[in-house]
N, C-alpha and C positions, 0 to 999 in steps of 0.2 A: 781360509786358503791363502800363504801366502801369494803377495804381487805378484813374484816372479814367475807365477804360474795361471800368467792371464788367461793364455792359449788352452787352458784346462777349465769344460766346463763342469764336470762332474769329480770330487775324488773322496774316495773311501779308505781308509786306514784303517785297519784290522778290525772291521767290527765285529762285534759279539753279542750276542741274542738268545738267551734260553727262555722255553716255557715249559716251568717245571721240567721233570729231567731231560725234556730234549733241547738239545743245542741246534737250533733251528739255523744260526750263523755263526762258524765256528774261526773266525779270524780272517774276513774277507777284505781285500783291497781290491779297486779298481778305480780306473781313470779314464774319464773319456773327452777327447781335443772336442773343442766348441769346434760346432758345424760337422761333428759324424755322428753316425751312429754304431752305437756299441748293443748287440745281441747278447743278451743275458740267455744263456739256454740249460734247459737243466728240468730234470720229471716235475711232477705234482710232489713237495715234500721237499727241493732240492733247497730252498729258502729264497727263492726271487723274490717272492713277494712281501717278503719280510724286511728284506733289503729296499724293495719301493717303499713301502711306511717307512722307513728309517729315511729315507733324502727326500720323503715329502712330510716332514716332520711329524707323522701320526703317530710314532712310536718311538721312543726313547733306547738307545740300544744299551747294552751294560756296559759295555765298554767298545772303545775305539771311538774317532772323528772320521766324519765327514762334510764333505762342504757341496753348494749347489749355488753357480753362478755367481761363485765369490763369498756367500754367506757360510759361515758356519749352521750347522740346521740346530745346534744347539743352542747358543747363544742368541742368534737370529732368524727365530723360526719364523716372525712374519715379512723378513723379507724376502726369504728364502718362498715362502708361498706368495708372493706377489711376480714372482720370476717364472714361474711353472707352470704346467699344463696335466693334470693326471686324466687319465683315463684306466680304470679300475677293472676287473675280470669280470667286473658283471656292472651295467646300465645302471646309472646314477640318475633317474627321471623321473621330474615330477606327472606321473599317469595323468593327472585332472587340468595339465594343463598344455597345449598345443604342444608342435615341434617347436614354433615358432617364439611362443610364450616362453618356451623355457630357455632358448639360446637367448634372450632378450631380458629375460629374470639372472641371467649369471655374467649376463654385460653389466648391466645397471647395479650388481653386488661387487662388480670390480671397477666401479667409480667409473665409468661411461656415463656421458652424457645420454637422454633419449633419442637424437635424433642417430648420435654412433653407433649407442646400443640395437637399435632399431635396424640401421647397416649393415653394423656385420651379423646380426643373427640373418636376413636376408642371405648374405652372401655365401655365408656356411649352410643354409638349407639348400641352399643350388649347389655348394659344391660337393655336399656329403646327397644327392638325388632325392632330395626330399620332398620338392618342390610341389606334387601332388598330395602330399599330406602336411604342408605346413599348419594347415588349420585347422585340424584335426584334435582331439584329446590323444595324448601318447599312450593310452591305453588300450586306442584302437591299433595301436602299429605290432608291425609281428617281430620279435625276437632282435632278426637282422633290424629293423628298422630302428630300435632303441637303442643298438649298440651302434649303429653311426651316426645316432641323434648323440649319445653320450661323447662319442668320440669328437664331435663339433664341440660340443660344450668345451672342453680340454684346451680347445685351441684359441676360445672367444676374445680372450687378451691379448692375445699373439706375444705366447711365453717363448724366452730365452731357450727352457730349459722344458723338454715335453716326455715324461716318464708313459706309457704305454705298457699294461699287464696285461700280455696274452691279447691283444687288441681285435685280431680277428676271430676269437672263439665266436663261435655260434651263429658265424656269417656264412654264407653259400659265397661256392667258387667267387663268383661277377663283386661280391661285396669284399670279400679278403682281397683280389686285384684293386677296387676301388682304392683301399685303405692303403695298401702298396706303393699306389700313386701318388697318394696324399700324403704320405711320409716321406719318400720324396721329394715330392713341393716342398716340404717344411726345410728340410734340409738345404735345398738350394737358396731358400730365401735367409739360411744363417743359422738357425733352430741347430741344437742339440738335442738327439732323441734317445733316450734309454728304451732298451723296446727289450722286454720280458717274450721269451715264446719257448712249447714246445713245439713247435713245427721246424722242423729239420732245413725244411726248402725255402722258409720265413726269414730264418738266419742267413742263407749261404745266398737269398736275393737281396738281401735289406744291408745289412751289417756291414760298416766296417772293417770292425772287429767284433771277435765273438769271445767271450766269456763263457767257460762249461765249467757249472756248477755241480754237483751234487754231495745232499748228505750235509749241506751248507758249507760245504769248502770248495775252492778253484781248483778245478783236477787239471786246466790249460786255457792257452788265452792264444791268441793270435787271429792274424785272418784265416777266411773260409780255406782258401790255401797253403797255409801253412799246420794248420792243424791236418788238414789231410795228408798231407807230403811226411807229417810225422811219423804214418802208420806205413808208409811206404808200399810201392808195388800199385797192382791194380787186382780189380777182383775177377774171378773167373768163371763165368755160370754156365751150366749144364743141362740140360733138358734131357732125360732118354723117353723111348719107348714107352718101358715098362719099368713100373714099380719094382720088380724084382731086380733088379739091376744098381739099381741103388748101391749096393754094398759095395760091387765093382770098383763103382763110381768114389766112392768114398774113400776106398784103397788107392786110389791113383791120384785123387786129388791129396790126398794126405800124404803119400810119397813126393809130388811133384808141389805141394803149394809150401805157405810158410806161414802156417797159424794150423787148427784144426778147421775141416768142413765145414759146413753148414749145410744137414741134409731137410730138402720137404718133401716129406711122403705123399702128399696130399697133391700135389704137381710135378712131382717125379724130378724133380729139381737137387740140384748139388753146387755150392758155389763155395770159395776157396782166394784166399788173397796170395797172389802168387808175387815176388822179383823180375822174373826176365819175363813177365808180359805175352808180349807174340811165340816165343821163343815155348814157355810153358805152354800157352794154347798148342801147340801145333804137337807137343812131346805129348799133351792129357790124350787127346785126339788118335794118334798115333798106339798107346799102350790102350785106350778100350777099343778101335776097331782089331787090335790083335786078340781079344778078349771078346769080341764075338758082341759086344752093347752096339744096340744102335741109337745113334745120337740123334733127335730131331730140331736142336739148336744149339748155340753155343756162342756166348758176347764175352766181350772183355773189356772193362766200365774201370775208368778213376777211382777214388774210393770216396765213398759220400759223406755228409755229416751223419749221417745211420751208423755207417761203418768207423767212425772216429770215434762216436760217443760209446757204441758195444765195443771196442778195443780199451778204453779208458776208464768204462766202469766196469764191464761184463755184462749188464744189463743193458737194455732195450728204454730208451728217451718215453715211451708210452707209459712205461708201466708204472701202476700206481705207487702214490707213497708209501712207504714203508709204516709198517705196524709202529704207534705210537709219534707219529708226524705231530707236529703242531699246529692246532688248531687256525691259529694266525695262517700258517701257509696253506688251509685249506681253503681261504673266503676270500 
């Protein structure tokens, strides 16, 4: 990375990555100022995590540079991993040995002394609520509890530069706000954090900036903000009655909105990204009580990261990778 780009802790230049015929990253750039964080968001298949192996030097890409806290990852891949913190889609733990043992076995692997190593594993079992099971085998902990043991582990050197995949899968409400917090903290103590997720409300609470990937290309970048503000308007929802009414419903919102519908039969719901806002609410309202529908609700909501990412791709953030995905982006 050149000098001049101190203020830059993360930057990517057109990488590229194929496994066998799939082009899991197809010429991605990004950059992220030390001290933010940048939201990678994008389905199962969209190539995040292929992108994380490439800036924690586990996988070599075909081509393109990128750099991590000044290191090229190719040329200086072990300095580059003296700088970082990963935490992986799934629990990196040794089962046979405590909470405690194992935050204390990956201080003393990063050149800690025993009495620091010893400290901050302490410190991160208190800060990740572990305190009741420090002395436990991590074989006894449920699911949530490895992946906020794993997520301490990530931090035990207190890296410059802290990559995070999907960080809160598999954690209940109380433990995804913990980890929230805790990224956070990183962040105001200086940390740069790349944080991988599908969760829609992960990006638009955490992130700086957000990067939407899919299909391993950049379909947009900007903040939570400005990628919404792209799609313009706000959205329009509708509740009737009765299922049969629906059709009504969808004739008027399609006369009056500015996309097609979106109808659910299953809740009798109709909703519509309209322009003039109040002005469209009060005209939809207006042409079905002349129409005889009765309405039993009716909001008119911003447009979400939901509604960004089905505008940008046509698909739904949830749904699975596509047929022939690679293998790397599933694990």
């Amino acid at each position: 990375m050149p000098s001049t780009a101190s203020d830059v802790a993360v930057r990517a230049e057109a990488l590229v990555k194929t496994f066998g015929s799939t082009r899991a990253l197809d010429g991605i750039d990004l950059e992220i100022p030390t001290g933010t964080v940048l939201g990678l968001l994008g389905p199962n298949g969209a190539g995040k995590t292929t992108a994380v192996r490439i800036l924690t030097t586990l996988l070599r890409p075909d081509s393109g540079r990128a750099w991590v806290a000044g290191h090229d990852v190719l040329a200086e891949p072990d300095a580059v991993r003296r700088a970082i913190g990963l935490s992986g889609q799934y629990a990196a733990v040794d089962e046979n040995l405590t909470g405690f043992e194992n935050l204390y076995l990956v201080g003393r692997l990063y050149g800690k002394n025993k009495p620091d190593a010893r400290a901050r594993a302490r410190e991160l079992i208190g800060r990740f609520r572990l305190d009741d099971a420090a002395d436990r085998p991590a074989k006894t902990y449920s699911g949530g509890m490895r992946r906020r043991l794993d997520l301490a582990g990530a931090l035990v050197a207190e890296p410059l530069v802290v990559l995070l995949d999907e960080p809160t899968t598999g954690l209940d409400p109380r433990g995804r706000l913990d980890t929230w917090e805790v990224i956070g903290e990183l962040v105001a103590e200086g940390a740069t954090v790349l944080l991988t997720t599908q969760y829609l409300e992960e990006a638009d609470q955490l992130a700086d900036t957000i990067l939407v990937i899919d299909r391993g290309r950049v379909i947009a970048s900007g903040t939570a903000d400005q990628l919404k503000a792209e799609i313009g308007g706000e959205r329009l929802e509708i509740v009737v009655a009765e299922e049969s009414e629906l059709g009504t419903v969808s004739r008027v919102l399609t006369e009056i909105g500015a996309g097609e519908p979106l109808v659910e039969q299953h809740n009798r719901r109709a909703q519509v990204l309209v322009d003039a806002g109040t002005k469209s609410l009060i005209e939809a309202l207006r042409r079905l009580d002349a129409d005889g529908v009765v309405v039993l609700d009716v909001s008119l909501h911003r447009p979400t990261l939901d509604d960004v990412f089905l505008s940008l791709t046509g698909h739904a953030v949830e749904e699975p990778a596509v047929a022939g995905s690679s293998k790397e982006e599933a694990k």
